[in-house]
VMD Tcl script that draws the C-alpha trace (Angstrom):
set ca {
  {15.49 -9.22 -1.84}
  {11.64 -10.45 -1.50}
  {9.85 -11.06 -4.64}
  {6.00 -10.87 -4.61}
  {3.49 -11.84 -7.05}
  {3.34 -7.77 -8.02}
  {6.68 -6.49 -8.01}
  {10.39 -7.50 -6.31}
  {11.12 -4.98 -3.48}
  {14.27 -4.64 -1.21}
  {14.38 -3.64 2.61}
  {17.62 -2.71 3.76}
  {18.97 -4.12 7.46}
  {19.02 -0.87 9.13}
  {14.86 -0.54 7.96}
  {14.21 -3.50 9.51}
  {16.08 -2.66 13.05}
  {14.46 0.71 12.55}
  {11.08 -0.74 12.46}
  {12.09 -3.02 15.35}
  {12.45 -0.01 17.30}
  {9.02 1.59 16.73}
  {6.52 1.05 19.75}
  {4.44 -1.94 19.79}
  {1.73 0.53 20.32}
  {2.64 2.59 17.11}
  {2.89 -0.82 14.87}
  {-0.66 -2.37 15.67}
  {-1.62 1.93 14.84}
  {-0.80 1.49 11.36}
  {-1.81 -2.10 10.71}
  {-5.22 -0.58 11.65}
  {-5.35 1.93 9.24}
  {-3.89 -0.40 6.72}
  {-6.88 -2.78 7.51}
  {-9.42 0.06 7.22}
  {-8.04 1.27 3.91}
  {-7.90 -2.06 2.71}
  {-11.71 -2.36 3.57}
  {-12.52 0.86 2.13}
  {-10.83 0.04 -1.02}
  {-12.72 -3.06 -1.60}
  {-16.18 -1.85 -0.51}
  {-15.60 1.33 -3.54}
  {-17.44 0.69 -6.44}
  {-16.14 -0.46 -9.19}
  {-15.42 2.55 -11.79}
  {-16.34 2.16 -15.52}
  {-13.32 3.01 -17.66}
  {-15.46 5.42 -20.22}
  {-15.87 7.50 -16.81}
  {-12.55 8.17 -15.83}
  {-10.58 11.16 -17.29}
  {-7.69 10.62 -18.89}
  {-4.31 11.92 -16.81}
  {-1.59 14.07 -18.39}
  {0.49 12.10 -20.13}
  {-1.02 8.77 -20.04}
  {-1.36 6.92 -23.59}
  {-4.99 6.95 -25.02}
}
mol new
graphics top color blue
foreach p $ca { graphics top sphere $p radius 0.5 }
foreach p [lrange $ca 0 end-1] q [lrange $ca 1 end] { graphics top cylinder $p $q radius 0.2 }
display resetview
């Protein structure tokens, strides 16, 4: 197990020969869109919390 400064997460042996055996091609594919969702995500605007609506559920 791999603990990060967010949350502890698990990846098994047979996800990591799995992902081995994706096409180099495929891999650098989603590391781009990774990178351009990252950069999306921290050019949104910050949202002030009176604004947002409450979800279903969620403690006021």
């Amino acid at each position: 197990m791999r603990t990060s400064a967010a949350f502890p997460y698990v990846i098994s042996d047979e996800r990591l020969h799995a992902y081995a055996r994706v096409p180099l091609a495929e891999r650098l594919r989603w590391l781009e869109e990774l990178v351009r969702f990252t950069q999306a995500w921290r050019a949104a605007p910050e949202v002030d919390p009176q604004w947002v609506q409450p979800t279903a559920g969620a403690p006021r």
